[in-house]
N, C-alpha and C positions, 0 to 999 in steps of 0.2 A: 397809527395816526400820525400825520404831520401836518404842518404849516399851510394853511389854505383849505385844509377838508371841511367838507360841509359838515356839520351835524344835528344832530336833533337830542335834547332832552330827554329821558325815560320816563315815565308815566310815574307823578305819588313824589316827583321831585320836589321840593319845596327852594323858595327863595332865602336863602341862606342870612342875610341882614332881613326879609319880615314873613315871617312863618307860617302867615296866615298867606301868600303867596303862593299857588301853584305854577310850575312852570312846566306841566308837561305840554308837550310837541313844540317849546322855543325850538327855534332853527338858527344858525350861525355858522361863522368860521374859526376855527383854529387860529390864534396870534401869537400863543406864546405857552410852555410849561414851568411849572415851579413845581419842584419835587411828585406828588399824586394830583396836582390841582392842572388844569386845563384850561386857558386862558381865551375866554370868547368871544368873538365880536360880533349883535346879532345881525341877523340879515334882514332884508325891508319887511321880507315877510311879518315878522316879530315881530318889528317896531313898530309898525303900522298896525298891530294889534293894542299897541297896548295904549291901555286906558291915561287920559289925560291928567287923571289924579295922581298914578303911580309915577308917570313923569315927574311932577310937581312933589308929590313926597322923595321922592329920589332927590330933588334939587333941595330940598330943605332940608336934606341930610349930607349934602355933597357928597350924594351917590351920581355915578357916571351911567342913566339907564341903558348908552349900548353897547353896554359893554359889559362879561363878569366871566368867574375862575368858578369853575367847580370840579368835585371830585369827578378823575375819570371813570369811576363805577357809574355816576351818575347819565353820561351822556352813552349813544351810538352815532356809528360814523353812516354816513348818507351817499350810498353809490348815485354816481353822474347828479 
């Protein structure tokens, strides 16, 4: 995996800050690693899924929703 790969979320992933949060098949890119975490920024696909409320909870947490780090167990990498 490097800088710019697509990838996709694993199935049973959960949202790391709210855990009632599924995130399987989020899709993104690669922007950065820190030690096991995966640094991702989603693609329109994603964000255009997501619900207007999780938006809005994300900003009443000063969460950044297109953006997030998870473990690399958690995702795979997306050919072409």
């Amino acid at each position: 995996m490097d800088y710019g790969d697509h990838i996709r979320v694993n199935n049973g992933v959960k949202d790391p800050d709210f855990s009632e949060l599924l995130l399987t098949g989020y899709s993104g890119y690669i922007t950065g690693f820190e030690d096991n975490l995966i640094q991702i920024e989603w693609d329109k696909k994603t964000l255009n899924s997501m619900s207007d409320d999780f938006i809005e909870l994300c900003d009443r947490e000063n969460l950044d929703h297109t953006k997030m780090s998870l473990d690399i167990s958690d995702i795979d990498f997306i050919c072409g």
